[in-house]
FIGU-511567 format. One record per atom (N, C-alpha, C): residue number from 0; residue in three letters; chain; atom name; x, y, z. Coordinates in pm, 1 decimal. Atoms other than C-alpha are relative to their C-alpha. Layout:
! residues N
NUM; Ala; A; CA; X; Y; Z
...
//
This chain:
! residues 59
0; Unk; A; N; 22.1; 120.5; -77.6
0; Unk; A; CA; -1433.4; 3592.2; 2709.6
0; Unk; A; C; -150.3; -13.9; 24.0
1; Unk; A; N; 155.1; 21.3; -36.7
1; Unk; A; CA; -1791.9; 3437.7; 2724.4
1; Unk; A; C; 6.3; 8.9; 147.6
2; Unk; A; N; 59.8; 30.8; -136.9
2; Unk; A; CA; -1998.9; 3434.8; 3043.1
2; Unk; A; C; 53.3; -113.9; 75.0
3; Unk; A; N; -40.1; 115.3; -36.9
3; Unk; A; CA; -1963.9; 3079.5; 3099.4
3; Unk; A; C; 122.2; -39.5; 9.2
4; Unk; A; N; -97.7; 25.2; -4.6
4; Unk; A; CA; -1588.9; 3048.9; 3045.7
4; Unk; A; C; 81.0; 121.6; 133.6
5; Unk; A; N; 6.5; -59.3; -138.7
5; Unk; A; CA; -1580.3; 3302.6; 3311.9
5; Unk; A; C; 8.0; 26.4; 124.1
6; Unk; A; N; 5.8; 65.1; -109.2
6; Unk; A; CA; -1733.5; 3196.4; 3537.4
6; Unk; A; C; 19.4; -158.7; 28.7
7; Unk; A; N; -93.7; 133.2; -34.9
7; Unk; A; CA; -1574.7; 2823.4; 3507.0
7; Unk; A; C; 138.2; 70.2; 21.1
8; Unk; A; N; -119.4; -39.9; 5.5
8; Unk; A; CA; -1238.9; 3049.7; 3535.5
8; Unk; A; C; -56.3; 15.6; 144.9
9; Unk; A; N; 10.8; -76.1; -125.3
9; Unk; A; CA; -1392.6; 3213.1; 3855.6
9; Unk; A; C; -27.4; -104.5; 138.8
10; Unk; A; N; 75.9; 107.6; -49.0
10; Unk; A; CA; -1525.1; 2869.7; 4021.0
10; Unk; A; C; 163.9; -42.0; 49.9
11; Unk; A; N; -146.9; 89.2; -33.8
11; Unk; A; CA; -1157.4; 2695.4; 3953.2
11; Unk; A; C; 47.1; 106.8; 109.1
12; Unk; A; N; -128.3; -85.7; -77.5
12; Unk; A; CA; -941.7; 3013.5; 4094.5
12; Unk; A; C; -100.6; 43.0; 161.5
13; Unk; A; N; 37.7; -14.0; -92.2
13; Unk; A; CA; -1217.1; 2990.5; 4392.2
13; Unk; A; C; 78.9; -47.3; 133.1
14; Unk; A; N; -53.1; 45.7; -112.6
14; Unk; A; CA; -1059.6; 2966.2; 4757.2
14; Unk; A; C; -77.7; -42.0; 89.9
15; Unk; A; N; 124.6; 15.6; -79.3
15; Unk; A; CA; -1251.6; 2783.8; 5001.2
15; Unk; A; C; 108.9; 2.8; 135.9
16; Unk; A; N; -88.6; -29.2; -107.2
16; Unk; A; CA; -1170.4; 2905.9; 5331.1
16; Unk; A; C; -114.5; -59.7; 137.8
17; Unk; A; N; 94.2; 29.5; -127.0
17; Unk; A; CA; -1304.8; 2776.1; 5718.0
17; Unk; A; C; 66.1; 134.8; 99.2
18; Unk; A; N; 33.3; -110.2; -156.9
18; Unk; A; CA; -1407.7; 3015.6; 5995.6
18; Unk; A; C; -43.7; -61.7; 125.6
19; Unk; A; N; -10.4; 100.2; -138.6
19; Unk; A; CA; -1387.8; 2876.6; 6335.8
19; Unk; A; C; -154.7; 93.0; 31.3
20; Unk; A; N; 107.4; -37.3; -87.0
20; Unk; A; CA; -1768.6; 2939.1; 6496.3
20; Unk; A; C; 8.4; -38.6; 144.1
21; Unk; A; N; -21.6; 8.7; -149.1
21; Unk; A; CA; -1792.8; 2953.6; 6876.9
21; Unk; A; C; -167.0; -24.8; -18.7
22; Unk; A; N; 107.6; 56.1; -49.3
22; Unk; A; CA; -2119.5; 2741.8; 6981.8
22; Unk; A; C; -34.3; 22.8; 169.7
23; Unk; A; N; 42.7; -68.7; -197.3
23; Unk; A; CA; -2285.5; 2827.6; 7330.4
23; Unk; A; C; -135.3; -79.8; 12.8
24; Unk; A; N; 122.1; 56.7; -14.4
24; Unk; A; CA; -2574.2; 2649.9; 7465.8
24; Unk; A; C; -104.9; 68.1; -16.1
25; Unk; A; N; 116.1; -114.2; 46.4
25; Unk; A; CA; -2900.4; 2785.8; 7382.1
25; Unk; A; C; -76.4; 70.8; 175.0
26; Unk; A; N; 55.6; -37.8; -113.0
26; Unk; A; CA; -3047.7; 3006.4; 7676.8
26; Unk; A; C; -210.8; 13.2; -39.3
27; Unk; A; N; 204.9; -2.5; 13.3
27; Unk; A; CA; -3458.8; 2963.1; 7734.1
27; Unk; A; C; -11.9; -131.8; -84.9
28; Unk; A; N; 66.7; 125.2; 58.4
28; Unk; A; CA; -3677.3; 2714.6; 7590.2
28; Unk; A; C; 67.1; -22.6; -182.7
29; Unk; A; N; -3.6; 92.4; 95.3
29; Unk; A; CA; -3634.1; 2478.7; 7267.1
29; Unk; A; C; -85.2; 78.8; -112.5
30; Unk; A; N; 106.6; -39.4; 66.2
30; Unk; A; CA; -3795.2; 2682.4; 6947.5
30; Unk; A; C; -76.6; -93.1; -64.2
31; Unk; A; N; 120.2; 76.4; 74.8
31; Unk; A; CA; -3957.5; 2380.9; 6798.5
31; Unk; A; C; 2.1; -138.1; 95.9
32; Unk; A; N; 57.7; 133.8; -79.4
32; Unk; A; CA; -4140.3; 2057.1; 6960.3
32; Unk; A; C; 3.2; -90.8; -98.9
33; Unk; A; N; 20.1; 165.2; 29.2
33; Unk; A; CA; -4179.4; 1718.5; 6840.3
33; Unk; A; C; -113.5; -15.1; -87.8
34; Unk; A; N; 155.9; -15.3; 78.9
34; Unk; A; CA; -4553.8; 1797.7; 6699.2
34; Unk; A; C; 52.2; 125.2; -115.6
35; Unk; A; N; -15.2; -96.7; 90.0
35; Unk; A; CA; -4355.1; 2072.1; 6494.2
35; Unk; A; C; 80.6; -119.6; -138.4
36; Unk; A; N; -53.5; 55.5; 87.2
36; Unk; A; CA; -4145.9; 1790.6; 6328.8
36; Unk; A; C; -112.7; -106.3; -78.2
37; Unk; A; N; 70.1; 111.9; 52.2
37; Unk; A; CA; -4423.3; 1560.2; 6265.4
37; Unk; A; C; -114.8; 70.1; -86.7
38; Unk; A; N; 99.6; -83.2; 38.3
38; Unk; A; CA; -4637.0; 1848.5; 6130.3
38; Unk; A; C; 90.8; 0.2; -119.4
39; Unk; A; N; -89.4; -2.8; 119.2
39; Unk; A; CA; -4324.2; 1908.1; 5869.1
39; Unk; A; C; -20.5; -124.2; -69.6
40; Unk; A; N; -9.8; 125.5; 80.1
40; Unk; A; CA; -4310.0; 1505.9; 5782.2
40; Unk; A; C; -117.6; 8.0; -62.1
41; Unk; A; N; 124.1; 52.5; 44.6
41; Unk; A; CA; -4703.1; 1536.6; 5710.2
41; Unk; A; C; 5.3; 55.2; -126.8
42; Unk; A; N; 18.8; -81.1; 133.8
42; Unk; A; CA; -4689.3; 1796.3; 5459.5
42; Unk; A; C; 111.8; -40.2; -140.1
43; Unk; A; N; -69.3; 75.6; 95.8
43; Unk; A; CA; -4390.2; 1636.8; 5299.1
43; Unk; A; C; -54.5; -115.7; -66.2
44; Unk; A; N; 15.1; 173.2; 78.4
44; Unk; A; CA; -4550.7; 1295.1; 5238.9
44; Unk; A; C; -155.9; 84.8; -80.2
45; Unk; A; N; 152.7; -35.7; 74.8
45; Unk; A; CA; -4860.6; 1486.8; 5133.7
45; Unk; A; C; 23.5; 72.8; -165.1
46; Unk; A; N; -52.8; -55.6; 120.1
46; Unk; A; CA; -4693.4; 1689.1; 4862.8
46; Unk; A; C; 43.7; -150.4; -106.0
47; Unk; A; N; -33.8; 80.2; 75.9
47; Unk; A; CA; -4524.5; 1334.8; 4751.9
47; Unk; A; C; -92.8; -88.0; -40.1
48; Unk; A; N; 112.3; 58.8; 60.6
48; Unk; A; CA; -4880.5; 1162.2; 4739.5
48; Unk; A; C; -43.7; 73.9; -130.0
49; Unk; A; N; 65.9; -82.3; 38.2
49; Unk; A; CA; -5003.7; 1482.8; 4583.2
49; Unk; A; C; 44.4; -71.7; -154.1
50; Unk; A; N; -87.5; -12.2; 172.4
50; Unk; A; CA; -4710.0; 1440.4; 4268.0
50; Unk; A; C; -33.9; -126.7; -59.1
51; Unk; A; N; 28.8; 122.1; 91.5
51; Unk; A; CA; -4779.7; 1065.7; 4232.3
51; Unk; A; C; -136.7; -22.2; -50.3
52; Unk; A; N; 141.3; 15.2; 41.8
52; Unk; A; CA; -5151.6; 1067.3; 4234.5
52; Unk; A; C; -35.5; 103.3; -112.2
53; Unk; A; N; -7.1; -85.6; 116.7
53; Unk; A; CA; -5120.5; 1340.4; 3933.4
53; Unk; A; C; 78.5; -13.8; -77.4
54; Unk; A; N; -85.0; 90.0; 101.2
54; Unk; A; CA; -4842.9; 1105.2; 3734.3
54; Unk; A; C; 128.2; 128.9; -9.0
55; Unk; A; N; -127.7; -44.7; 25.3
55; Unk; A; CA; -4550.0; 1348.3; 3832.7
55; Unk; A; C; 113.3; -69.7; 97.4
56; Unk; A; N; -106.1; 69.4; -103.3
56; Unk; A; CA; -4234.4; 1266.3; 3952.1
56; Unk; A; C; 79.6; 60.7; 105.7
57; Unk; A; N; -34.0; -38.8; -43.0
57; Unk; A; CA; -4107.5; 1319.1; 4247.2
57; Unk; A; C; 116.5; 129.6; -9.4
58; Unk; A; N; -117.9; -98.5; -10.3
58; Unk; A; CA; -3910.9; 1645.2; 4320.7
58; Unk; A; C; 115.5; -39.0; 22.6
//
């Protein structure tokens, strides 16, 4: 049996199962601020200037 026929055998006979998580409020401060998300958006749009102004295409 090839690799690939394999693992398409191993994929189909896969079981997908759910696990109940128990959520709790977070105790203490918030780990990221507002200036942490806008610090993330910058570097994103900067990377997507970066790719167009060098004729690639977006990721």
């Amino acid at each position: 049996m090839s690799n690939l026929s394999y693992l398409r055998r191993s994929i189909i006979l896969t079981k997908v199962v759910e696990i109940p998580i128990e959520y709790r409020p977070r105790i203490g401060e918030k780990k990221l601020r507002v200036r942490h998300g806008f610090t993330i958006l910058k570097r994103i749009l900067m990377i997507a200037i970066n790719d167009l102004i060098k004729g690639r295409r977006l990721r």
